[in-house]
KEDO-24595 format. One record per residue (C-alpha): residue number from 1; residue in three letters; chain; x, z, y. Coordinates in nm, 4 decimals, padded with zeros to 6 digits. Each point is the difference from the previous one (the first is absolute). Example, Ala and Ser with C-alpha at 12.3 -4.5 7.8 and 13.67 -1.06 7.14 Angstrom:
<nodes>
+-----+--------+--------+----------+----------+----------+
! num ! residu ! chaine !       xx !       zz !       yy !
+-----+--------+--------+----------+----------+----------+
!   1 !    ALA !      A !  01.2300 !  00.7800 ! -00.4500 !
!   2 !    SER !      A !  00.1370 ! -00.0660 !  00.3440 !
+-----+--------+--------+----------+----------+----------+
</nodes>
This chain:
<nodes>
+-----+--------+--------+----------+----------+----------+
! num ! residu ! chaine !       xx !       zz !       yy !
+-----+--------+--------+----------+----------+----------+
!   1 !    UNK !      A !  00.0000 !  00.0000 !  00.0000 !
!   2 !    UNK !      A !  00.0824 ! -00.0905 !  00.3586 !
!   3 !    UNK !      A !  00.1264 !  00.3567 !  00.1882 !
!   4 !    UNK !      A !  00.0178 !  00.0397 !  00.3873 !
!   5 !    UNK !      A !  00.3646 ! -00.1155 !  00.0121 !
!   6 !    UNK !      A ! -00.0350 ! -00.3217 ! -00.1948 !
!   7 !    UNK !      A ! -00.3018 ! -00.0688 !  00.2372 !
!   8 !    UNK !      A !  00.2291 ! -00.0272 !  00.3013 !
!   9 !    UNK !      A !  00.2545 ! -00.2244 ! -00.1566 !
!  10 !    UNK !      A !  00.0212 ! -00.2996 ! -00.2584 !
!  11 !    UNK !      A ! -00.1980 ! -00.3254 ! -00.0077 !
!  12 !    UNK !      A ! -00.3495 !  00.0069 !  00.1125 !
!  13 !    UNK !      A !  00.0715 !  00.3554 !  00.1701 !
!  14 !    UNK !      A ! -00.1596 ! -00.1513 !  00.3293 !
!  15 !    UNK !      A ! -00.3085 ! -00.1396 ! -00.1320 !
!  16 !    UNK !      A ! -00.0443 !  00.3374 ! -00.1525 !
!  17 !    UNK !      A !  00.0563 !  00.2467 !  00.2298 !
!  18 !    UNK !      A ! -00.2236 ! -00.2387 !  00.2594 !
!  19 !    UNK !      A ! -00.2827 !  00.0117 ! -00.2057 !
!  20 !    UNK !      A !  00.0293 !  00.3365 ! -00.0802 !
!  21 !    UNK !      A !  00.0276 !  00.0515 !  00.4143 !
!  22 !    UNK !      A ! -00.3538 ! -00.1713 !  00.0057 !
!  23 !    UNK !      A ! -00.2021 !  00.1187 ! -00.3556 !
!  24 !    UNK !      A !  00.1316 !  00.3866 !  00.1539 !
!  25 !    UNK !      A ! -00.1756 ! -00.0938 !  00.3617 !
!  26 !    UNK !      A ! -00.3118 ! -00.0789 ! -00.0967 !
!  27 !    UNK !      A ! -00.0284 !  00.3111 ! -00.2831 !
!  28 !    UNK !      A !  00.1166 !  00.2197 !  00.2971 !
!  29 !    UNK !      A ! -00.2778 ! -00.2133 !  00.2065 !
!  30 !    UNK !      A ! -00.2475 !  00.0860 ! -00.2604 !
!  31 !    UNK !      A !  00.0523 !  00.3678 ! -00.0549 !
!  32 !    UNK !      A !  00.0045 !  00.0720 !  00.3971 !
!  33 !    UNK !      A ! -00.2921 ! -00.2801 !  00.0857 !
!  34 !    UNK !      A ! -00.2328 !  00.3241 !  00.0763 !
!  35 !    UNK !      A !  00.2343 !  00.0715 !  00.2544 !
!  36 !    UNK !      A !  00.1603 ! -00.3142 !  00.1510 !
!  37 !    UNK !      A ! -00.3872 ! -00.1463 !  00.0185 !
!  38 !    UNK !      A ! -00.1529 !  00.0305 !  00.3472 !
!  39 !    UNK !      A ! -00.3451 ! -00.0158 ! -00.1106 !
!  40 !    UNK !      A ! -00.1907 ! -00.0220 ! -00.2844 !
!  41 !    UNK !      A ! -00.0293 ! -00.3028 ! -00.1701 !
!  42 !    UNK !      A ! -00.3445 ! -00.0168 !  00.0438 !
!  43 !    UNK !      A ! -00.0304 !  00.1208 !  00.3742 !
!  44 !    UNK !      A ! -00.1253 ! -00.2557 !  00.2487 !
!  45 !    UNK !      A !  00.2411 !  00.0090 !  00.2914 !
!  46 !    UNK !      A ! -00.0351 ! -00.3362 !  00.1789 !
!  47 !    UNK !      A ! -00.1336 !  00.0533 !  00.2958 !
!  48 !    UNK !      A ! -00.1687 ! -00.3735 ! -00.0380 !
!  49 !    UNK !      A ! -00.1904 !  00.0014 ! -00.3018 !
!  50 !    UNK !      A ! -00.0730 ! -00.2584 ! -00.2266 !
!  51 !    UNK !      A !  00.3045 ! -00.1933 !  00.1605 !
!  52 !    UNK !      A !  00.3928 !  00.0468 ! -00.1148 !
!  53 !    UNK !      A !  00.2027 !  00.1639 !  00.2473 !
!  54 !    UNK !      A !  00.3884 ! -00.1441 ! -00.0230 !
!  55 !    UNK !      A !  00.2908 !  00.2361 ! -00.0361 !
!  56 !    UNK !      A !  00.0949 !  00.2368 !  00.2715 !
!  57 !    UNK !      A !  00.1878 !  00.3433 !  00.1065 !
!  58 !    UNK !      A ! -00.3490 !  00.1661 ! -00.1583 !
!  59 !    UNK !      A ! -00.0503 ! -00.2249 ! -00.2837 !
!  60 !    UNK !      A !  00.3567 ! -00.1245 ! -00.0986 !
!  61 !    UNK !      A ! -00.1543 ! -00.2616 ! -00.2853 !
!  62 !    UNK !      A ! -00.2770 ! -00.0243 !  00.1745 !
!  63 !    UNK !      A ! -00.4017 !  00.0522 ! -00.0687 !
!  64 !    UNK !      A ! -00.2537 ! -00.2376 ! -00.2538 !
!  65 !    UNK !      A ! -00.3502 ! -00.1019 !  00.0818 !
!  66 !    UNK !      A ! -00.1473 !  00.2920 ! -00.0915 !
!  67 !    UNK !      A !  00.1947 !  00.2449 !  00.2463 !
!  68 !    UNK !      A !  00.2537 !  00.1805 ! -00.3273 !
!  69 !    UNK !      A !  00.3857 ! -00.0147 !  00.1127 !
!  70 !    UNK !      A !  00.2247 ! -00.1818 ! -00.1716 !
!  71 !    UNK !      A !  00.2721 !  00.2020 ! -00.0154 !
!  72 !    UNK !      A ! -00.1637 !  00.2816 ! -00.1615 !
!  73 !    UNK !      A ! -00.1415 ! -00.2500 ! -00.2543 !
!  74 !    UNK !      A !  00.3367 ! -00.1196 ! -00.1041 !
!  75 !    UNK !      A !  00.1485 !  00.3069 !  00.0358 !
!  76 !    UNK !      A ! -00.2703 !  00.1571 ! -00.2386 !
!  77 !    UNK !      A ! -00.0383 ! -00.3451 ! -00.2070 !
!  78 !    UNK !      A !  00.3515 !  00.0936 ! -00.1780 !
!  79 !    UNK !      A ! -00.0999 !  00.2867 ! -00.1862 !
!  80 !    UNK !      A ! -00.2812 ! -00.1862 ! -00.1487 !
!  81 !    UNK !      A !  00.2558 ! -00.3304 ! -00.0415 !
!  82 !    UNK !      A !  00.2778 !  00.2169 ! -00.1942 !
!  83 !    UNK !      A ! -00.2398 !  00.2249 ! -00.1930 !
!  84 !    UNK !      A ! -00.1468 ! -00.3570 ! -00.1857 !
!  85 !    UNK !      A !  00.3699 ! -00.1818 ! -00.0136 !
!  86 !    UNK !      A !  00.1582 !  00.3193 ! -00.1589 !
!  87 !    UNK !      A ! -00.2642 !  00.1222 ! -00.2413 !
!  88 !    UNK !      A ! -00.0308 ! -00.3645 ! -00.1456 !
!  89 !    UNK !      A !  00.3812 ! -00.0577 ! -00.0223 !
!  90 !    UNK !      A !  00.0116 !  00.3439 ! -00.1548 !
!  91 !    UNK !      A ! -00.2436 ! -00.0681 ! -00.2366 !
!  92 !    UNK !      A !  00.1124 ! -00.3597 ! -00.0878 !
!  93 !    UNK !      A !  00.3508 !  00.1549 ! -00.1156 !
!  94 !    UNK !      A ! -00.1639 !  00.2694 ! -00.1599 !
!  95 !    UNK !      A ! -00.1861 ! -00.2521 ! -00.2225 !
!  96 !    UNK !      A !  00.2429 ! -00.3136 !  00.0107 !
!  97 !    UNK !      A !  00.2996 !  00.1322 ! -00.1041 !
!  98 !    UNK !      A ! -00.0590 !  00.2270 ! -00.2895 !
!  99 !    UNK !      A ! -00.2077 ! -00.3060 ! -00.1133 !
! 100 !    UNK !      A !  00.3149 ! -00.1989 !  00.0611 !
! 101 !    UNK !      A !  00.2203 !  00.2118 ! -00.1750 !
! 102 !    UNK !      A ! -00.2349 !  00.0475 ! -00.3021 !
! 103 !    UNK !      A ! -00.0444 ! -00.3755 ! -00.0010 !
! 104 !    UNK !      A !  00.3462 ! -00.1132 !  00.0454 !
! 105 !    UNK !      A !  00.1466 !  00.2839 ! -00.2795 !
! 106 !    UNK !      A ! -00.1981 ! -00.0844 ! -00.2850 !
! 107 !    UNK !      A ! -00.1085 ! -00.3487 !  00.0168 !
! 108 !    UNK !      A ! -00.2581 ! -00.1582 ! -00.2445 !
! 109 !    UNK !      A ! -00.4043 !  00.0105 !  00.0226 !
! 110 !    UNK !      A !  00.0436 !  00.2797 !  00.2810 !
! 111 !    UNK !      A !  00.2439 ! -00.2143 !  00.1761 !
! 112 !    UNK !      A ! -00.2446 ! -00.3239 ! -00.0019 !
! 113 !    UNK !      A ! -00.3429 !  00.1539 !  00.0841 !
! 114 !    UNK !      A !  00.1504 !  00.1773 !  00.3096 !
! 115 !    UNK !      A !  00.1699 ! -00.2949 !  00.1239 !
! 116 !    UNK !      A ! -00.2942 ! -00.2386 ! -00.0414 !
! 117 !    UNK !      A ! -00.2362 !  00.2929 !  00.1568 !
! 118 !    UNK !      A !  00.2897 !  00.0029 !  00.2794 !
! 119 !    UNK !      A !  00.0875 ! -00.3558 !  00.0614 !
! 120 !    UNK !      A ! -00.3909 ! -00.0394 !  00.0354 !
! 121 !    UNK !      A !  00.0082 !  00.2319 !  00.2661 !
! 122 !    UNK !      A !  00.3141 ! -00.1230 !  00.1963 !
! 123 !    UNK !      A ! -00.1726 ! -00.3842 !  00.0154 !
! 124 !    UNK !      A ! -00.2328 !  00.1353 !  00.1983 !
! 125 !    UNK !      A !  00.0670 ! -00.0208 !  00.3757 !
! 126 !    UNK !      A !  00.0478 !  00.3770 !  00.0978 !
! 127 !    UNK !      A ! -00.1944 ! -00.0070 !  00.3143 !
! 128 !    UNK !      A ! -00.3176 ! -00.1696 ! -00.1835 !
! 129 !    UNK !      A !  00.0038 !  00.2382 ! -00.3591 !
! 130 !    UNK !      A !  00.0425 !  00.3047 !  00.3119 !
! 131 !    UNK !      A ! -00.2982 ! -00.1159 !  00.1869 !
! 132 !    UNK !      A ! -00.2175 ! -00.0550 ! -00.3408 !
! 133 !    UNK !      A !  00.0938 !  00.3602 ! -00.1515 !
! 134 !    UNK !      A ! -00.0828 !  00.1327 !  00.3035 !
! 135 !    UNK !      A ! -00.3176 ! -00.1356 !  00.0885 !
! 136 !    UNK !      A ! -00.1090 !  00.1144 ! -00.3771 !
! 137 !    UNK !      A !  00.1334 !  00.3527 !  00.1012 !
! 138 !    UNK !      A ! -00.1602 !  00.0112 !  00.3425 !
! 139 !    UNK !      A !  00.2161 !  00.1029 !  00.3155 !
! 140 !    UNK !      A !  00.1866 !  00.3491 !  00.0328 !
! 141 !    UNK !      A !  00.4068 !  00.0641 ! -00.0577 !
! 142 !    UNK !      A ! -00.0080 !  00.0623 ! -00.3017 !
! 143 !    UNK !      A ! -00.1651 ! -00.2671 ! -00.1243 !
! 144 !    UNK !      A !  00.2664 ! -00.2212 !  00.1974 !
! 145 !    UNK !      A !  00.2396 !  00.1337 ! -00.1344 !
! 146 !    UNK !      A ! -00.0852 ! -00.0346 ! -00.3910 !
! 147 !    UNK !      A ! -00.0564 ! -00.3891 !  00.1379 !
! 148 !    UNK !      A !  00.3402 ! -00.0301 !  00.0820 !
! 149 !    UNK !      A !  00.1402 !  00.2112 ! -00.2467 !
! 150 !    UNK !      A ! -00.1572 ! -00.2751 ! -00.2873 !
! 151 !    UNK !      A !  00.2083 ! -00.2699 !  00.2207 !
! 152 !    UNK !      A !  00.3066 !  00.1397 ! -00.0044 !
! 153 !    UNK !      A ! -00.0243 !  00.1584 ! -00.3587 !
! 154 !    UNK !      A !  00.1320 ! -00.3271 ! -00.1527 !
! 155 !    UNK !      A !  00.2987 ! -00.0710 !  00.2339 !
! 156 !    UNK !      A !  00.1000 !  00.3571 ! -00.1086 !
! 157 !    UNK !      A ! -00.0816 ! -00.0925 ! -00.3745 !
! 158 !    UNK !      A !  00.1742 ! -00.2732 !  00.0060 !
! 159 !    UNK !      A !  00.3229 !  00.0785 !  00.1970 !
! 160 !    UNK !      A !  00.0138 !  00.3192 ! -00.2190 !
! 161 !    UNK !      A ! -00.0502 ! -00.2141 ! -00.3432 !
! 162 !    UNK !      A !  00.3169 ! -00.2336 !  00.1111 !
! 163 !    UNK !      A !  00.2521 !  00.2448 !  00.0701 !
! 164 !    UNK !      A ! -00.0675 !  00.2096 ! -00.3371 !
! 165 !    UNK !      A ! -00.0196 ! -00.2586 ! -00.2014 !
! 166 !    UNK !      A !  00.3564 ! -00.1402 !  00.1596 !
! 167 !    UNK !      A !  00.1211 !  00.4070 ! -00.0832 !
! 168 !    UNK !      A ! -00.0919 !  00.0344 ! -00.3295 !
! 169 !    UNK !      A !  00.1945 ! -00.2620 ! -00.1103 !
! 170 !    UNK !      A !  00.3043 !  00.1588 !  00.1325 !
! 171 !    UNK !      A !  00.2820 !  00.1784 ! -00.2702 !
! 172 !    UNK !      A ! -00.0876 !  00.3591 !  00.1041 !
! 173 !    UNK !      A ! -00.4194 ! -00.0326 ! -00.0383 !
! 174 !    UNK !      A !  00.0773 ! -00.1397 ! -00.3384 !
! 175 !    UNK !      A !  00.2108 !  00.2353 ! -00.1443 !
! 176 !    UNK !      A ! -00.2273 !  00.2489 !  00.1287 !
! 177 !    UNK !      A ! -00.3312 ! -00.1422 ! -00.2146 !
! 178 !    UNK !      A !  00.2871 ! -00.0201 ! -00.2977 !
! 179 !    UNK !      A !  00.0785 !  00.3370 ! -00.0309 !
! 180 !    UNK !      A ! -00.3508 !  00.1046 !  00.0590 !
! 181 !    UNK !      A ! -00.0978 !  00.1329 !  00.3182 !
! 182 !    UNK !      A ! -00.3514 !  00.0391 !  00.1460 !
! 183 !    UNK !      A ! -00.0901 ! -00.2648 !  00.1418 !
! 184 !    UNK !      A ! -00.1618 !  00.2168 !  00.3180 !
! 185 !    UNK !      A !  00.3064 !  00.1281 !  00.0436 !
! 186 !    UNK !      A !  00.1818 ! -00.3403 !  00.0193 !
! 187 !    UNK !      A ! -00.2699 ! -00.1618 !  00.1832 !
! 188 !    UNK !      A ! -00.0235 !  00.2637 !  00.2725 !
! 189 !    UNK !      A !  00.3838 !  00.1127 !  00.0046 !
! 190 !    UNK !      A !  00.1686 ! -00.2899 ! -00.0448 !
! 191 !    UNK !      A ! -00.2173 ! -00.2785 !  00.0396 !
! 192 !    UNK !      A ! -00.1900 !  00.1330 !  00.2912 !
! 193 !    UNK !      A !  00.2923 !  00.0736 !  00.2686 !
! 194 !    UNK !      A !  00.1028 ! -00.3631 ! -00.0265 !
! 195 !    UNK !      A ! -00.3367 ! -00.1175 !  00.0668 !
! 196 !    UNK !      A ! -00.0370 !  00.1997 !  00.3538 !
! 197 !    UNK !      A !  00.2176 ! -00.2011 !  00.2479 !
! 198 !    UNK !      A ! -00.2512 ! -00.3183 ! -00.0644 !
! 199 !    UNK !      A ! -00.3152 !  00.2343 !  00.0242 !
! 200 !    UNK !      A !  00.1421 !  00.0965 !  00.3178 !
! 201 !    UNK !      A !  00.0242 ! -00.3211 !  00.1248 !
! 202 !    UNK !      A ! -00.3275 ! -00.1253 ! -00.1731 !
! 203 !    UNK !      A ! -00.1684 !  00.3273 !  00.2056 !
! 204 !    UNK !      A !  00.1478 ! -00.1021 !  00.3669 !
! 205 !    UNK !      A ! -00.1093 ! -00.3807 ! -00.0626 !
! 206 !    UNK !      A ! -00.3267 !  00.1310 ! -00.1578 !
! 207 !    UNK !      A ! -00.0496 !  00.2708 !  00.2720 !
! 208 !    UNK !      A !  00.0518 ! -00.3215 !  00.3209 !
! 209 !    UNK !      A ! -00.2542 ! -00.2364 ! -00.2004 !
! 210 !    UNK !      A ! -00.2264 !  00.2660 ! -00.0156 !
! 211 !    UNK !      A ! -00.0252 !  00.0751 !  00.3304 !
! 212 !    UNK !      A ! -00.1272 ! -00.3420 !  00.0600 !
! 213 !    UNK !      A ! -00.2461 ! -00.0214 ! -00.2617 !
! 214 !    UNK !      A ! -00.1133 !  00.3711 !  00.1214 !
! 215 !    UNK !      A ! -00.0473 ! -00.1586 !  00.3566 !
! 216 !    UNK !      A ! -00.1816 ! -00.3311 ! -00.1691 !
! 217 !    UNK !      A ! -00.2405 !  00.2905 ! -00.1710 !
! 218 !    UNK !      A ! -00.1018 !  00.2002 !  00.3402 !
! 219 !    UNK !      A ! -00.0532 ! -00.3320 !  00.1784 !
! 220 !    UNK !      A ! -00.2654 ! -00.0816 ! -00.2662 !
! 221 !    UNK !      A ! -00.1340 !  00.3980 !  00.0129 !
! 222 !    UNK !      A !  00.1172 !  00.0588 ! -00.3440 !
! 223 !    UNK !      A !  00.1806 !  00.3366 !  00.1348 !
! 224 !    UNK !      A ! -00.1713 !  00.1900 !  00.2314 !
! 225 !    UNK !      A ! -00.2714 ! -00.0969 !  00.2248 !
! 226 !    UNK !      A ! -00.0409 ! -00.0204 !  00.3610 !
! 227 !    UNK !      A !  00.0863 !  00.2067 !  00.2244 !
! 228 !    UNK !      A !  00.2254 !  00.1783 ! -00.2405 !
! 229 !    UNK !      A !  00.3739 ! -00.0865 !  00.1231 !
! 230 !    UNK !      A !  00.1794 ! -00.2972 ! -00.2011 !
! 231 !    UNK !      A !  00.2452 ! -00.2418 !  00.1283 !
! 232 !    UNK !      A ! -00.1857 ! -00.3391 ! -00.2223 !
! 233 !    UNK !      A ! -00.3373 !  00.1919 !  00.1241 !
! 234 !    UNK !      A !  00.0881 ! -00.0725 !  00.3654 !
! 235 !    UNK !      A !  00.1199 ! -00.3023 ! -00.0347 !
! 236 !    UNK !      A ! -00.2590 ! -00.1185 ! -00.1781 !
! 237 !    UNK !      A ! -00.2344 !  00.1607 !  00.3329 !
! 238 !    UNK !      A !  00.2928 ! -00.1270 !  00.2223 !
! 239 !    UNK !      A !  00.0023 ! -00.3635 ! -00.1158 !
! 240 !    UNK !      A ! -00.3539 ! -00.0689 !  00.1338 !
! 241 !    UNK !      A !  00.0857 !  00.0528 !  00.3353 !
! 242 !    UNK !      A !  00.3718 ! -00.1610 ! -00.0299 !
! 243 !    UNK !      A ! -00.1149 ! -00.3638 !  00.1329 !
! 244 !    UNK !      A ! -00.1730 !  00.2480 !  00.3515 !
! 245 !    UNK !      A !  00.3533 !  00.0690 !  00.0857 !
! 246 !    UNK !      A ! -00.0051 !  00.3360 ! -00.1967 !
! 247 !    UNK !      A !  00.3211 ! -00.0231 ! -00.2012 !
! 248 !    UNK !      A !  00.1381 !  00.3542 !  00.0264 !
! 249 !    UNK !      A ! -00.2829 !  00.0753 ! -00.2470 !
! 250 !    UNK !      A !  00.1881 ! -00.2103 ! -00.2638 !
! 251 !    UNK !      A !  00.3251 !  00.0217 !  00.1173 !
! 252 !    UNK !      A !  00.0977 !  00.3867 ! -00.0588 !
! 253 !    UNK !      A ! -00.2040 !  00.0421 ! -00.3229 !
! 254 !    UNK !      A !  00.1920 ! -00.3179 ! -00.1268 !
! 255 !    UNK !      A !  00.3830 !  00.0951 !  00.1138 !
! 256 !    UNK !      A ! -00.0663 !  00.3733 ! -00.1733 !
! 257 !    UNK !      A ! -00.0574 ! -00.2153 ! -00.3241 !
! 258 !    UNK !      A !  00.2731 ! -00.2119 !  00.0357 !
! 259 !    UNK !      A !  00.2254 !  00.2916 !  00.0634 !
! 260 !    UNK !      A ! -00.1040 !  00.1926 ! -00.2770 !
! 261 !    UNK !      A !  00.0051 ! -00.2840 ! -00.2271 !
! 262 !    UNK !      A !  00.3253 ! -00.0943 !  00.1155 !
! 263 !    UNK !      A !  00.1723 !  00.3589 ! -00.0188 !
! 264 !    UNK !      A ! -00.0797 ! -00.0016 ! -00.3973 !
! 265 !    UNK !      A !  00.0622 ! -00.3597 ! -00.0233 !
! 266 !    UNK !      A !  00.3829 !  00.0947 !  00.1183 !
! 267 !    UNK !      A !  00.0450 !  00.2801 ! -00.2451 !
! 268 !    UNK !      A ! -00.1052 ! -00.2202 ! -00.2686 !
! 269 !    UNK !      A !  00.2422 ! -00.2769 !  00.1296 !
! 270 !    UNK !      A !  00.2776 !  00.2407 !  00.0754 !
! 271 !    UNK !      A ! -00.0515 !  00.1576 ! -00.3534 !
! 272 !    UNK !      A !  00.0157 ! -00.3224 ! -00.1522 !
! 273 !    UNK !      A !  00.2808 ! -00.1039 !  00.1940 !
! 274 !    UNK !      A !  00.1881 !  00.3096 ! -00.1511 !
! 275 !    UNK !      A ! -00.0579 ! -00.0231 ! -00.3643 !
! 276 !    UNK !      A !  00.1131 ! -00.3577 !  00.0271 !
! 277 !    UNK !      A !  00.3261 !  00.0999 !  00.0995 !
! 278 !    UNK !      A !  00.0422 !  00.2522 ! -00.2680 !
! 279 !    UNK !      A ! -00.1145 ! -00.2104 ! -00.2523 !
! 280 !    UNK !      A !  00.2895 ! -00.2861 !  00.1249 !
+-----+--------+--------+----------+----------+----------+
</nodes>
């Protein structure tokens, strides 16, 4: 594993640490958003109602149609954001890779069923199988989150089934099964620990694409419903009054996702970027 030091120095380092910088702002965001929010998300403070006020000194991100301010929406839009993105990637390991490893470590009938049942999910465009799980399940966190978690379940499985079966093969695993050793005990001591560094990298890549998918969920209500504080929720609000001139009611909303998404996209990367090297 990857300790504070090694973080700071080696290839990738800078992706890393940057995206760490970002994922740590917005979970510091979300734990204090009672306290950094002006108002309450669902407080009209426009003093012109029914038309959006643009940002100012009073309303840095500005107000929507309905009088709520924007900042306070973003700002309290992250806790709702993270609480779906990590519950579904934490669930979608917690499935995927014991699956993996089971699948990958003893082959045969187990082996094939799982990997048709998960090849048949990963055809499916993630963003459309989220949307149709979720409409079955009906709109709350929760809910979005066991959509996304069946998304990402087979990019887990299947990164998880590669590198074991690419271990077991190796002199050490086989001598092991020789001389008779539990297979739980190779398969979670030895099999296991060489598995983690791509399920790291599978979670940061995961964890950015989910994000998006997340925000493509709210804009369809499929989260929470209005006037309950969620970036995709606003925009989706936001995007009707874009083409009036209204664009700060798209424009935060959609640069919090993209630096979310992009702070866990650069761990993954950086991650990536620093097994390669080892491996070489």
């Amino acid at each position: 594993m990857l300790s504070v030091r090694s973080l700071l120095a080696g290839p990738g380092s800078g992706f890393i640490v940057a995206g760490l910088a970002i994922v740590a702002f917005y979970l510091v965001v979300a734990l204090a958003a009672p306290y950094i929010a002006p108002y309450s998300p669902h407080s009209k403070v426009s003093d012109v109602p029914e038309h959006p006020s643009p940002p100012s000194l009073k309303h840095p991100f500005g107000t929507n149609e309905i009088g709520y301010d924007m900042f306070s929406r973003v700002v309290l839009g992250t806790r709702i954001v993270l609480k779906v993105v990590l519950l579904s990637s934490v669930m979608g390991l917690a499935v995927g890779v014991p699956l993996g490893l089971i699948s990958g470590y003893f082959g045969g009938p187990v082996d094939r069923v799982l990997s048709v049942v998960m090849d048949s999910l990963y055809a499916f465009p993630g963003i459309v199988l989220a949307i149709a799980i979720a409409s079955v399940l009906g709109p709350s966190v929760l809910n979005a989150a066991i959509a996304l978690m069946v998304v990402y379940v087979p990019a887990y499985f299947r990164m998880t089934r590669a590198r074991v079966i690419e271990i077991k093969t190796q002199d050490y695993i086989v001598a092991l099964r020789v001389l008779g050793a539990p297979h739980s005990r190779i398969m979670f001591r030895h099999v296991l620990p060489g598995v983690m560094p791509t399920v790291l990298v599978v979670y940061g890549l995961a964890s950015a694409d989910a994000i998006l998918t997340e925000a493509g969920l709210s804009f369809f209500g499929l989260v929470v419903t209005y006037p309950a504080p969620d970036w995709g929720l606003d925009i989706s609000y936001g995007i009707k009054q874009f083409l009036s001139g209204s664009w700060w009611l798209t424009l935060f909303p959609g640069l919090a996702i993209l630096t979310l998404a992009l702070g866990f996209a650069m761990i993954g990367e950086g991650l990536a970027e620093r097994f390669r090297a080892r491996a070489v």
